[in-house]
C-alpha positions as CSV (number, residue, x, y, z in Angstrom):
1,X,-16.6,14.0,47.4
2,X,-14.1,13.8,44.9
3,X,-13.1,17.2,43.7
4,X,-10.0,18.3,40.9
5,X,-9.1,21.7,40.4
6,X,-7.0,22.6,37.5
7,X,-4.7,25.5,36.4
8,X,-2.4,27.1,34.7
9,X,-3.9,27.8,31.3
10,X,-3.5,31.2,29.5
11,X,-2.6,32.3,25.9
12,X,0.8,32.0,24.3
13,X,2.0,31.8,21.3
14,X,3.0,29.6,18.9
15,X,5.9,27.1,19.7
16,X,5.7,28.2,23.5
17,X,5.1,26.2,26.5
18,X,2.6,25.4,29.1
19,X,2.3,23.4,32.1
20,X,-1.2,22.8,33.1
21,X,-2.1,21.5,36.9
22,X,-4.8,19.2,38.3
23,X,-4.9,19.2,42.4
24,X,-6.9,17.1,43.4
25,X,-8.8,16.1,46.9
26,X,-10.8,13.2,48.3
27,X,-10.1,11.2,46.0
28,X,-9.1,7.9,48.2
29,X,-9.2,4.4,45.3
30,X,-8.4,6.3,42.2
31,X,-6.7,4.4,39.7
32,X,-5.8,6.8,37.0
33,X,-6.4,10.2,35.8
34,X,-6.5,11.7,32.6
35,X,-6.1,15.0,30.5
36,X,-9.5,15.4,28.0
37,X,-9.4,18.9,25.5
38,X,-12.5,20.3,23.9
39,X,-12.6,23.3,21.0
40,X,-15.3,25.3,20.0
41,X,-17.6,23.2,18.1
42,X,-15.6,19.8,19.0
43,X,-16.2,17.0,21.0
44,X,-14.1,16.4,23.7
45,X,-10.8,14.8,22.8
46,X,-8.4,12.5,24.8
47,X,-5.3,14.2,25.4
48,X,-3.1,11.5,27.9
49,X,-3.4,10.0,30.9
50,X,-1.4,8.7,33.9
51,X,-1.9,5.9,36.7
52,X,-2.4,7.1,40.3
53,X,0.7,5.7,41.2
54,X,2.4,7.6,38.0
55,X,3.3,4.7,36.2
56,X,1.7,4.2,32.2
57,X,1.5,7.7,31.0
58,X,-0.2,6.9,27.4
59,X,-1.1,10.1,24.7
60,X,-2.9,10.9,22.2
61,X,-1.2,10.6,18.4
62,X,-1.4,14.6,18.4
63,X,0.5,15.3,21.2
64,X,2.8,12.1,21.5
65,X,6.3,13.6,21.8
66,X,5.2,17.3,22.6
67,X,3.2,16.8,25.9
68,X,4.3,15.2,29.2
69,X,2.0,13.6,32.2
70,X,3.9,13.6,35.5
71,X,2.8,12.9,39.1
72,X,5.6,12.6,41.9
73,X,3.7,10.9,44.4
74,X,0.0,10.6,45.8
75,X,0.5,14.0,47.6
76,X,1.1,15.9,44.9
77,X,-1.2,17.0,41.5
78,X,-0.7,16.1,38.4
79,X,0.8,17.6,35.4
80,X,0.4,18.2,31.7
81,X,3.6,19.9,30.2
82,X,2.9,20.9,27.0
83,X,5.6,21.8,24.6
84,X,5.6,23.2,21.2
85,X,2.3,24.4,21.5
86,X,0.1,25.5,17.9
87,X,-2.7,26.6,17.1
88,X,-4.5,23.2,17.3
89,X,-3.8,22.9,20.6
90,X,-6.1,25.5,21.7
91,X,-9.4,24.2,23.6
92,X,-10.6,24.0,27.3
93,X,-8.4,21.5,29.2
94,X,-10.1,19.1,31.9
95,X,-8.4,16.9,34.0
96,X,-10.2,13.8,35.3
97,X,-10.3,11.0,37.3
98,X,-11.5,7.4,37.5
99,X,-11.9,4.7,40.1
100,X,-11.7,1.5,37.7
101,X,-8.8,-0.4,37.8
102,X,-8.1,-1.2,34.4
103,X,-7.4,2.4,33.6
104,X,-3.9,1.7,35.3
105,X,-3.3,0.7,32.2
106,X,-5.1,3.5,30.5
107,X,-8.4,4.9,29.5
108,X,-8.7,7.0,26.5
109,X,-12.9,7.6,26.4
110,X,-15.0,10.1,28.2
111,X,-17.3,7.4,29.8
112,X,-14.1,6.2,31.2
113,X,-13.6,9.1,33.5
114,X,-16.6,9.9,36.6
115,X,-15.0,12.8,37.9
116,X,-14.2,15.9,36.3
117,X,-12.9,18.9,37.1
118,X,-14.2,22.7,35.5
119,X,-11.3,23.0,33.4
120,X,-9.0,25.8,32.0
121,X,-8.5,28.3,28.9
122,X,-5.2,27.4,26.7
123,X,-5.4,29.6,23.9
124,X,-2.4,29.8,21.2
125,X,-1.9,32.6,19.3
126,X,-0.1,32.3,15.5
């Protein structure tokens, strides 16, 4: 069973940085996996994503240029580095994963994504 585990959320304040974590585990033929974000009384929001090989890291218009998606190798989780942080940017973070292979070239919808892991708190303060 496919399980992701994510951390490394917490509050900060504005214009500080964050780098958010998604181990995952049995998770043998994925293709890509992503970083979703949901606020209080939002839907949840495409935030990047990443192939499993760490190749085509595509954002979101609202973090393009502030955020990062990394993986060094299939070992190893993957990351969200999240720069310049405001107070849009607070929400539940998931990290998720998907076994289709045209997400190597990226996925940006929820329906895209079968696997999900329970998330973590980013909260930034003004």
């Amino acid at each position: 069973q496919v399980q992701l585990v994510e951390s490394g959320g917490g509050l900060v304040q504005d214009g500080d940085s964050l780098r958010l974590s998604c181990a995952t585990s049995n998770a043998n033929g994925a293709d890509a996996v992503g970083w979703f974000r949901q606020a209080p009384g939002k839907e949840r929001e495409f935030v990047a994503s990443i192939s499993w090989s760490g190749m085509n890291p595509f954002y979101s218009d609202s973090v393009k240029g502030r955020f990062t998606i990394f993986k060094e190798s299939a070992t190893r989780p993957v990351f969200l580095q999240m720069d310049s942080l405001n107070v849009e940017d607070t929400a539940v973070y998931y990290c998720a994963l998907t076994k289709k292979l045209s997400c190597r070239l990226g996925c940006f919808g929820v329906d895209d994504y079968a696997y999900w892991g329970q998330g973590t708190q980013v909260t930034v303060s003004s």
